[in-house]
Kinemage of the C-alpha trace (Angstrom):
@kinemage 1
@onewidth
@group {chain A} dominant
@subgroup {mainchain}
@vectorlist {calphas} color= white
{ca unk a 1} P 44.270 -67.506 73.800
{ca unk a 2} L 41.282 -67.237 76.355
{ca unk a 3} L 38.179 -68.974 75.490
{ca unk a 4} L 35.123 -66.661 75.450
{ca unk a 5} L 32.769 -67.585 78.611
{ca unk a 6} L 28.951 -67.282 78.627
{ca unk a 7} L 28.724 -63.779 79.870
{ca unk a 8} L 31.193 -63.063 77.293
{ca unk a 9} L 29.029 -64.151 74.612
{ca unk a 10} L 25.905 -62.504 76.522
{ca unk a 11} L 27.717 -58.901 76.103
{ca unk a 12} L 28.373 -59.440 72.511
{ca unk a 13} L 24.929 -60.711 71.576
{ca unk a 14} L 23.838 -57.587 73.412
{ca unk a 15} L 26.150 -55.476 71.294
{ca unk a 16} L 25.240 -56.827 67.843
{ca unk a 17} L 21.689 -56.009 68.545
{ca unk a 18} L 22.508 -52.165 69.725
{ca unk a 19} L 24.321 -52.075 66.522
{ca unk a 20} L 21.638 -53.464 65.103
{ca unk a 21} L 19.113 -50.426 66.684
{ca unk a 22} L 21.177 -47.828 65.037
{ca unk a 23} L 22.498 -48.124 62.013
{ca unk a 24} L 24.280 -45.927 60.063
{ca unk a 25} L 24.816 -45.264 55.754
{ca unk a 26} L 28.121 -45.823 54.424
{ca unk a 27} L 30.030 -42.320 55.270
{ca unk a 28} L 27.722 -41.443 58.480
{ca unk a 29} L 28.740 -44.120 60.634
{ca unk a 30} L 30.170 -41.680 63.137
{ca unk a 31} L 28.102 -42.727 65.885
{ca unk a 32} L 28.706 -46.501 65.465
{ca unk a 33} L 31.851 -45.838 65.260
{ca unk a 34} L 31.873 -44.287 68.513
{ca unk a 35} L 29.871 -47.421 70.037
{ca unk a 36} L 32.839 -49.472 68.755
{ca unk a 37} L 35.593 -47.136 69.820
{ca unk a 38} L 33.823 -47.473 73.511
{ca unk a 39} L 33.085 -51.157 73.248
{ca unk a 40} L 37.219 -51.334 72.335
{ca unk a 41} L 38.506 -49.348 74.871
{ca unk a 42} L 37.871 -51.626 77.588
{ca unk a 43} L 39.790 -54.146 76.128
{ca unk a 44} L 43.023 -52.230 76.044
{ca unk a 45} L 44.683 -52.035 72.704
{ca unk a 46} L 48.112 -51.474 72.228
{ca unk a 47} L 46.972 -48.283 70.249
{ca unk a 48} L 43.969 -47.192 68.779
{ca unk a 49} L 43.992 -45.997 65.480
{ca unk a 50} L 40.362 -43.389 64.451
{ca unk a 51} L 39.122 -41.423 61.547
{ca unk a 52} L 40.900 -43.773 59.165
{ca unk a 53} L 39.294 -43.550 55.511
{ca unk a 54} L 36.558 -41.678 57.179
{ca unk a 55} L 34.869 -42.781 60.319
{ca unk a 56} L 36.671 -46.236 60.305
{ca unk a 57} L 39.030 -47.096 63.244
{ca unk a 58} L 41.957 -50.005 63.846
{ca unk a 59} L 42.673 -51.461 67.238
{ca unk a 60} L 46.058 -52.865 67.586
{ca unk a 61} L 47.555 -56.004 69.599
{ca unk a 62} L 51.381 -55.852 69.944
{ca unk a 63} L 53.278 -59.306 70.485
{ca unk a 64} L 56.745 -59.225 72.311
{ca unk a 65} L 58.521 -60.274 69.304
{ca unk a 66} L 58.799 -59.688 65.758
{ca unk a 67} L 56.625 -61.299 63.621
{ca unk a 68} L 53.440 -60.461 60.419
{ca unk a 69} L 51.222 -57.775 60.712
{ca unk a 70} L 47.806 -59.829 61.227
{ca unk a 71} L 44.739 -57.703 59.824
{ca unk a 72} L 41.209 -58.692 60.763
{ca unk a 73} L 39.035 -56.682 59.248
{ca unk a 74} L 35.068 -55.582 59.465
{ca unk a 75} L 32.470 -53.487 58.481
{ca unk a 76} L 30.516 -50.221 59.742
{ca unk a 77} L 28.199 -49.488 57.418
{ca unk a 78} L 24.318 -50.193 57.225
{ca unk a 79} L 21.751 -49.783 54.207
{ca unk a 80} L 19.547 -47.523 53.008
{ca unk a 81} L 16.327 -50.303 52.905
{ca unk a 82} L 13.306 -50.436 55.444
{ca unk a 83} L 13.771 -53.180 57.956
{ca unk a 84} L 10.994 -55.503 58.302
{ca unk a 85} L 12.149 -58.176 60.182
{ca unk a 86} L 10.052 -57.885 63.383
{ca unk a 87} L 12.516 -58.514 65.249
{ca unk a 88} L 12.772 -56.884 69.352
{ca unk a 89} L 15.897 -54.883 67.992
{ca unk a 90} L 14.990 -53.998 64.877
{ca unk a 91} L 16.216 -50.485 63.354
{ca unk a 92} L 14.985 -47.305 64.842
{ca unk a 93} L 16.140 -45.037 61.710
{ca unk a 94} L 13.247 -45.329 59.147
{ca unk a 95} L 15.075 -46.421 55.818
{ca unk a 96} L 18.253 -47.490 57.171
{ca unk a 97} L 19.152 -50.756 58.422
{ca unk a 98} L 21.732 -53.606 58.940
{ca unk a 99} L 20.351 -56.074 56.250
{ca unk a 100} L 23.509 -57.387 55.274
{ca unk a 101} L 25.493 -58.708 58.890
{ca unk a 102} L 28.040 -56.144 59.687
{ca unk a 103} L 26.537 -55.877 62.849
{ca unk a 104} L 27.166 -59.285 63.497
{ca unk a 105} L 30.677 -58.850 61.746
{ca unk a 106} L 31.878 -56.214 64.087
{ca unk a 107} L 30.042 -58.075 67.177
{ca unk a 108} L 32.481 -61.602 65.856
{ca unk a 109} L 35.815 -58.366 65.598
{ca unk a 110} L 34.813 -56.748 69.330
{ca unk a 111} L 34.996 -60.592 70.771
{ca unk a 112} L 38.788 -60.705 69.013
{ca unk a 113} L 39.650 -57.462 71.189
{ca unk a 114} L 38.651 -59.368 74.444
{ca unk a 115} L 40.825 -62.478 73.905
{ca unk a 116} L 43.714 -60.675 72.784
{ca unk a 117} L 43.091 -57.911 75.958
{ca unk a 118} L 43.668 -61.179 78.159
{ca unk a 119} L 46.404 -62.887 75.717
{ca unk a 120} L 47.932 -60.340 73.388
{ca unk a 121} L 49.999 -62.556 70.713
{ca unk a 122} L 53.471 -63.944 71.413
{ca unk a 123} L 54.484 -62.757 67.906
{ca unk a 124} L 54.052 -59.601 65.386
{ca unk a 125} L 51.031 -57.710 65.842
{ca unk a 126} L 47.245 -57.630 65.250
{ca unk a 127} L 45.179 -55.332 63.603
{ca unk a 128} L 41.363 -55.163 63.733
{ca unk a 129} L 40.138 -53.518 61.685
{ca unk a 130} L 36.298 -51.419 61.429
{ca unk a 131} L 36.451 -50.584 58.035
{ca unk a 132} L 33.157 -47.645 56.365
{ca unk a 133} L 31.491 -47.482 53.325
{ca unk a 134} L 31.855 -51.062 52.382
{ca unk a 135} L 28.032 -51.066 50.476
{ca unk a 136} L 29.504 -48.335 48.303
{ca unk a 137} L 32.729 -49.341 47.407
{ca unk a 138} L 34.588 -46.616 48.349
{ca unk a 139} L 35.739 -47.947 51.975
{ca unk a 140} L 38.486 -50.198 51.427
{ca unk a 141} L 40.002 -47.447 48.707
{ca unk a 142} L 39.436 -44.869 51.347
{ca unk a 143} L 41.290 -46.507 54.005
{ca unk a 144} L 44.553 -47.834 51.985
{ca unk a 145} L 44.598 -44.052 50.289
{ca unk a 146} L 44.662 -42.539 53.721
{ca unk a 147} L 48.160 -41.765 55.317
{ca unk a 148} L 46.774 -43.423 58.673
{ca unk a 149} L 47.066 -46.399 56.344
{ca unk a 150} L 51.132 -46.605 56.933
{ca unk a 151} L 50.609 -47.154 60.581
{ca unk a 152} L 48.754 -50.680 60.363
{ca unk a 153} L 49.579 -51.864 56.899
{ca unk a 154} L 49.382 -55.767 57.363
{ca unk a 155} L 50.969 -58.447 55.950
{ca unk a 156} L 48.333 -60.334 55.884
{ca unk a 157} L 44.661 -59.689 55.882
{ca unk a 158} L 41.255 -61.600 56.874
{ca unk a 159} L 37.767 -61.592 56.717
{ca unk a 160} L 34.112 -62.951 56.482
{ca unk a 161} L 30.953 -62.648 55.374
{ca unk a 162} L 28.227 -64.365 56.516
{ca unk a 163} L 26.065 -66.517 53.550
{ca unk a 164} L 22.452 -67.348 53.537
{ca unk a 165} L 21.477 -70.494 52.245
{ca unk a 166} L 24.479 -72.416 53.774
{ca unk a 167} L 24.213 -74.432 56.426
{ca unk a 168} L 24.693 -72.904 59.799
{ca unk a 169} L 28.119 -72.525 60.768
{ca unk a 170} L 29.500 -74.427 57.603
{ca unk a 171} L 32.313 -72.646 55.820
{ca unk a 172} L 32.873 -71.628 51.893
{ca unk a 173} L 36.510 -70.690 50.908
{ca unk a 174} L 38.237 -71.460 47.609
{ca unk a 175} L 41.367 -70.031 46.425
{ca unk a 176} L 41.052 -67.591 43.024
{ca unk a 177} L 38.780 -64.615 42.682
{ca unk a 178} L 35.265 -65.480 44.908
{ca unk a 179} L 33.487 -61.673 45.076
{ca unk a 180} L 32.713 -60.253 41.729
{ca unk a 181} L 33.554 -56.754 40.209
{ca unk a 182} L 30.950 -54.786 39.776
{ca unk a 183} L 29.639 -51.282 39.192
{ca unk a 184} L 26.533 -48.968 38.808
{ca unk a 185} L 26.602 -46.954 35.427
{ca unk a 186} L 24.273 -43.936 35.677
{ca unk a 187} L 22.952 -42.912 32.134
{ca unk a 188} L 21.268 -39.924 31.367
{ca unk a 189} L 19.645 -39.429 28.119
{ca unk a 190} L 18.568 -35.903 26.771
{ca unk a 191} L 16.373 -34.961 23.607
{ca unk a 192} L 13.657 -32.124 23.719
{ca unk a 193} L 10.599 -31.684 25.234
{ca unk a 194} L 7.310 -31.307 23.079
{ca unk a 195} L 3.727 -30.248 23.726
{ca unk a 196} L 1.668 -34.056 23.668
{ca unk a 197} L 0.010 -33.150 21.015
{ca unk a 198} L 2.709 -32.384 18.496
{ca unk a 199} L 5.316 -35.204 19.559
{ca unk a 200} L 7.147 -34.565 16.205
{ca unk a 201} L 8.288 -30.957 17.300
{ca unk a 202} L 10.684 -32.679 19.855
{ca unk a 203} L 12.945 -35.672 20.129
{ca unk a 204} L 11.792 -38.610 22.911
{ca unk a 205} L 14.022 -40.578 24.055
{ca unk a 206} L 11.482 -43.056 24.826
{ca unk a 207} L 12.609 -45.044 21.872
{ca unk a 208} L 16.457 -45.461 23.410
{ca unk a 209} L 15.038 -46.169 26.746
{ca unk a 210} L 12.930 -48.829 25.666
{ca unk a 211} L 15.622 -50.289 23.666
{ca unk a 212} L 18.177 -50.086 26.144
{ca unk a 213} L 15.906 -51.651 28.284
{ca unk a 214} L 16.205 -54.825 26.731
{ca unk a 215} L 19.366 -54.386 25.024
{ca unk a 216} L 21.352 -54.171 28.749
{ca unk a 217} L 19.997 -57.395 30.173
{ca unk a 218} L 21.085 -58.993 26.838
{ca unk a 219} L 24.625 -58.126 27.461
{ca unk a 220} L 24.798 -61.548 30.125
{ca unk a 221} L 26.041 -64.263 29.830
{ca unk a 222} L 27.665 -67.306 31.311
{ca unk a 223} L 27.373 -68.654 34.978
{ca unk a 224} L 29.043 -67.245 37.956
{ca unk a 225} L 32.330 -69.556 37.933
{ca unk a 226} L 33.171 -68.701 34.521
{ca unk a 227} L 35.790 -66.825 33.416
{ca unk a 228} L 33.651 -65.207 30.915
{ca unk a 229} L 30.272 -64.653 33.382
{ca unk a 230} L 28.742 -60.833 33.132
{ca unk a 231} L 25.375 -59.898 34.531
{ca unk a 232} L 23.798 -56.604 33.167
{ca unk a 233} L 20.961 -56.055 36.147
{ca unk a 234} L 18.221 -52.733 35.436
{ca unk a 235} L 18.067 -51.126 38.895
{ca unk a 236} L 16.269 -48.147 38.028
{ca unk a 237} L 14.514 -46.554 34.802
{ca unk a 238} L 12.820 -43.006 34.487
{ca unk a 239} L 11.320 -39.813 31.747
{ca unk a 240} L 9.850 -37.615 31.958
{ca unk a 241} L 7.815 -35.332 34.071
{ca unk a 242} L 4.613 -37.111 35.818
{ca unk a 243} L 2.067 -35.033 33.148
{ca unk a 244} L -0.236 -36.163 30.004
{ca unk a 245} L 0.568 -33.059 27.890
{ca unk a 246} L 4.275 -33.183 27.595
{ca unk a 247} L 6.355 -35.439 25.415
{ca unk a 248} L 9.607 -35.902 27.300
{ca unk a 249} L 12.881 -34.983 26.554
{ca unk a 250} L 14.806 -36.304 28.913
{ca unk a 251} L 15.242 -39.913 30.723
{ca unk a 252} L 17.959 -41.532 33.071
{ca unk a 253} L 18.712 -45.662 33.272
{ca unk a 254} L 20.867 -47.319 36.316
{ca unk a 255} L 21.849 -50.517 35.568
{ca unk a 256} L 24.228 -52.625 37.909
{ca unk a 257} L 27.400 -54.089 35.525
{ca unk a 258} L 29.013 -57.455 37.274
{ca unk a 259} L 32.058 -59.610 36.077
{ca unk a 260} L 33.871 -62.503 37.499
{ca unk a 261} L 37.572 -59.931 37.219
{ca unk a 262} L 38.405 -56.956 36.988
{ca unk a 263} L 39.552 -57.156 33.282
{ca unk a 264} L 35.834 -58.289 32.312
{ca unk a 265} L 34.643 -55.419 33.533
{ca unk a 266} L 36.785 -53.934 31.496
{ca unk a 267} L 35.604 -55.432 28.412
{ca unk a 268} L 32.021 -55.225 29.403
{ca unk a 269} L 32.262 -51.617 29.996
{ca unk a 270} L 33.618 -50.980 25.922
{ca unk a 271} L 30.326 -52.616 25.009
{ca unk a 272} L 27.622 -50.767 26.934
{ca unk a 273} L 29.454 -47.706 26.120
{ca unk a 274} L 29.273 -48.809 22.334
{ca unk a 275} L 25.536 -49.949 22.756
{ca unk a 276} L 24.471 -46.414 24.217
{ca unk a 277} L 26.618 -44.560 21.614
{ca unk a 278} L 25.053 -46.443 18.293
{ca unk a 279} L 21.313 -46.817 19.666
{ca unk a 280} L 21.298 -42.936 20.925
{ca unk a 281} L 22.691 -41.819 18.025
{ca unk a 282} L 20.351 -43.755 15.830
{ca unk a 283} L 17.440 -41.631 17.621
{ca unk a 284} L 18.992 -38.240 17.814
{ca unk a 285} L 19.364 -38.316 21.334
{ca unk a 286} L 22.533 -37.068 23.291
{ca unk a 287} L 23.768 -38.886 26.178
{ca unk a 288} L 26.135 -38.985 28.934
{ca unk a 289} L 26.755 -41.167 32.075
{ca unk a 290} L 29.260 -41.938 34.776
{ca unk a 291} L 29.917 -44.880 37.279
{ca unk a 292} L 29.388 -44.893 40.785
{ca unk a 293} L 29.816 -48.242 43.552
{ca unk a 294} L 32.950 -49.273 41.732
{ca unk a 295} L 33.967 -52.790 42.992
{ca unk a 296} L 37.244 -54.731 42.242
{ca unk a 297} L 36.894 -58.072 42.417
{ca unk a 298} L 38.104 -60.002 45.261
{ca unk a 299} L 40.915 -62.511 45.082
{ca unk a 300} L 41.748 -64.814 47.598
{ca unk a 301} L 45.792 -65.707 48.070
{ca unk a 302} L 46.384 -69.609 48.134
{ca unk a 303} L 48.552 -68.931 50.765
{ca unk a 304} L 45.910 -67.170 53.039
{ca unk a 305} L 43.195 -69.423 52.228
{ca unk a 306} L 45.748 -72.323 53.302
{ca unk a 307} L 46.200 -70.341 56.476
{ca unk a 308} L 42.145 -70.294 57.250
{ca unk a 309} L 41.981 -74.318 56.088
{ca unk a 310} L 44.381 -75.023 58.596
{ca unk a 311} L 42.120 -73.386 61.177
{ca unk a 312} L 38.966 -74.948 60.314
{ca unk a 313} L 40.313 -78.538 59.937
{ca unk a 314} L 42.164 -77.470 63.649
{ca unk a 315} L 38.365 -76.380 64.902
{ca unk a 316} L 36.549 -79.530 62.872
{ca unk a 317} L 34.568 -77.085 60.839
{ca unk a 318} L 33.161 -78.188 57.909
{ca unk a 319} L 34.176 -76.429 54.656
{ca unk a 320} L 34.363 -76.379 50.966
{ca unk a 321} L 34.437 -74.535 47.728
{ca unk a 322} L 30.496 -74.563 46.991
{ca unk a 323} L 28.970 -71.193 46.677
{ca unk a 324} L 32.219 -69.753 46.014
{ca unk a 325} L 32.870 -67.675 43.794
{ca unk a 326} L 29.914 -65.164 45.258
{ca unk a 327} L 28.235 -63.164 42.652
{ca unk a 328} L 27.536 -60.192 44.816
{ca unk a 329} L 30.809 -57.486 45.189
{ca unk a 330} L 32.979 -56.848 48.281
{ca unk a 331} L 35.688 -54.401 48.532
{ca unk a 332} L 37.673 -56.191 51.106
{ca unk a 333} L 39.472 -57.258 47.665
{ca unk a 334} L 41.503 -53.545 47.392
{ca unk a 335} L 43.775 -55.094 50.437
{ca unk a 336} L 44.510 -57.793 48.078
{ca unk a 337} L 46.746 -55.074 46.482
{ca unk a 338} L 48.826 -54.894 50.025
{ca unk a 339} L 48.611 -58.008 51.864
{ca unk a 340} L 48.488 -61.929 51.454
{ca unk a 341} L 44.112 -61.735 51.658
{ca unk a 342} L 41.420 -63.805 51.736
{ca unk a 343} L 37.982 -63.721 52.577
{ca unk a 344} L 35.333 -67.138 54.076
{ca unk a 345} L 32.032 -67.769 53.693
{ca unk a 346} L 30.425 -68.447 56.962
{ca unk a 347} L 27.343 -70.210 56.377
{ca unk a 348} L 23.688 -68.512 58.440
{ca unk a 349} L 21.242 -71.211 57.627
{ca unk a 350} L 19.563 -72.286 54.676
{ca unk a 351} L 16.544 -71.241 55.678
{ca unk a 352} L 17.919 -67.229 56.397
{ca unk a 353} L 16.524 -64.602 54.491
{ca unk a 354} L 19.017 -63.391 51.658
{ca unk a 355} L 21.524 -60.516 51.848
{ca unk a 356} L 19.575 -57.199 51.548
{ca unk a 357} L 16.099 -58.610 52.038
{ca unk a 358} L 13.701 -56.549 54.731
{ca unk a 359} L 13.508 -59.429 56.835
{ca unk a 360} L 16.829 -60.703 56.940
{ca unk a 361} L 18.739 -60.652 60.286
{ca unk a 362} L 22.545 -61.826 61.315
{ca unk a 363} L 21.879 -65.348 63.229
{ca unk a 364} L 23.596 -64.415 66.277
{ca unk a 365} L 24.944 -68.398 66.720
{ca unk a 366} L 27.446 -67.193 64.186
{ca unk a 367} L 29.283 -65.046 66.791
{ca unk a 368} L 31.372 -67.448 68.759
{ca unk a 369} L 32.170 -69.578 65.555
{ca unk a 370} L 33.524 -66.693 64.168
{ca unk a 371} L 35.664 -65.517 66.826
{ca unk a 372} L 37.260 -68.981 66.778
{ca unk a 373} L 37.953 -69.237 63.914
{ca unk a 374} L 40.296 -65.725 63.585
{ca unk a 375} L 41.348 -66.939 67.193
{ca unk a 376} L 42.658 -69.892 66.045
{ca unk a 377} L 44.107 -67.755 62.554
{ca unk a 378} L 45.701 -65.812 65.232
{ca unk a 379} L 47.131 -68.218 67.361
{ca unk a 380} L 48.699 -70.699 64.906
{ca unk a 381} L 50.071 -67.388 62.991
{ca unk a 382} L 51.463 -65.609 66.115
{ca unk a 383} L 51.609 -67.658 69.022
């Protein structure tokens, strides 16, 4: 394939950070979509594939000769956190921003589109992929539920997240499960409401909250590498209205649930349930609650990861199994279900501010190493 030239890299960079101006939540990303769609088109895809599990979109690279169905596949989607990086092309939507690198993900995709516009593959096909609502979990589903989904289902399937606290430009990849499962259970707890000074003519549920509140964190255990890891994280407690002469009766608890597989979510899941069932029903309290950013966990195929090895040793990038697996939840793991899949670790400094955090910002070195990288992927896999 090509090699990317300076003005090359100049357009991208430019790209990232106009993604980077206007981001978009997970199932809004219609204009960014639209950016990409434009940025795409002048690299002339075989087809063009839109409105696939939502706003996503798949550009496709036909070789001349049979061969795999290559997915490479990226993100759309922004969050819903105040930027506060400082930075010249930092977010112009108050609340919303790219805090996590899929702007610099789809920059690292776009640059794919240009190499294979000037040398589409000798062999099988290529399928880039802009996948929405990754934060949320419901992206990936979306996409491989969608009928679209026929039309570019791959053999094999890529893809990378950049990692804070690795070195710049070093690479994490292990074979086994390296993203976590992980879901949010929203729990609503309702008793009745009393005047403040006759807290006996109701039912608080003060008591279960406060219990819960400890009892939910106590559910962890292990360290992320073992089988048997689970972290029970609080994200979000509340009763009661804002007023001194009520005693509440009613009060919600979010709390983030993460396993190493899916099948320990499984058993995690039986014993918050049981936890909220005895301690509400110690206190008279009813409850009820339902689960929302459901994450599989993410499995890389031996095969695919010795497929991206290959590559690196071919490009002399470093690379090992440290940091891996990740504790934090992708849902690049549902194509698992479909395709040989696996998933790097591309390192964006040791010093760069963590995933989510106001004033982190995608390292925009990281675009041409990860455009090699899937270049070379592509090239030793298709010619």
């Amino acid at each position: 394939m090509s090699q990317l030239t300076p003005f090359d890299i100049s357009e991208l960079t430019a790209f990232r950070c106009e993604l980077h101006r206007f981001p978009e939540l997970s199932g809004e990303e219609q204009d960014t979509a639209r950016r990409v769609k434009f940025m795409l088109s002048a690299h002339d895809p075989d087809r063009m594939i839109t409105g696939i599990g939502g706003h996503g979109l798949a550009a496709i690279y036909e070789g001349s000769a049979d061969g795999p169905t290559v997915m490479i596949r990226c993100e759309l989607d922004a969050l819903p956190i105040q930027e506060r990086s400082g930075a010249s092309h930092a977010s112009t939507s108050h609340g919303k921003a790219h805090l996590c690198g899929h702007d610099g993900h789809m920059a690292i995709v776009a640059g794919l589109a240009r190499l294979l516009h000037r040398q589409p593959p000798l062999h099988g096909r290529v399928v880039l992929l802009f996948q929405p609502a990754e934060e949320t979990g419901a992206g990936a589903g979306a996409v491989t539920e969608d009928p679209k989904f026929a039309e570019i289902r791959p053999d094999y399937a890529f893809a990378l997240h950049n990692r804070p606290g690795f070195a710049l430009g070093h690479v994490g990849l292990a074979e086994g499960p390296v993203n976590c499962a992980s879901r949010g259970m929203k729990l609503r707890l309702r008793g009745k409401e009393a005047h403040a000074s006759e807290p006996q003519n109701g039912v608080s549920p003060a008591p279960v909250l406060a219990e819960l509140a400890h009892a939910f964190p106590a559910l962890s255990r292990g360290k992320i590498g073992e089988p048997d890891f689970t972290l029970v994280t609080l994200t979000h407690l509340r009763m009661g209205a804002p007023a001194f002469g009520i005693s509440p009766g009613e009060a919600e608890i979010f709390a983030t649930l993460r396993t190493a597989t899916d099948a320990g979510m499984n058993a995690l899941l039986a014993q918050a349930e049981t936890l909220v069932r005895k301690t509400t029903e110690q206190y008279g309290v009813c409850a009820d609650w339902d689960y929302v950013d459901v994450f599989h966990h993410c499995e890389n195929n031996p095969e695919a990861v010795s497929i991206l090895r290959s590559a690196l040793d071919g490009l002399g990038i470093s690379h090992d199994t440290a940091g891996c697996p990740m504790s934090a939840s992708e849902d690049f793991g549902r194509f698992g279900q479909y395709a040989k899949s696996a998933m790097l670790f591309l390192g964006a400094g040791e010093t760069c501010p963590a995933l989510h955090n106001p004033d982190y910002d995608f390292p925009d070195q990281l675009i041409p190493r990860g455009i090699a990288i899937f270049e070379r992927v592509l090239r030793d896999m298709l010619g």
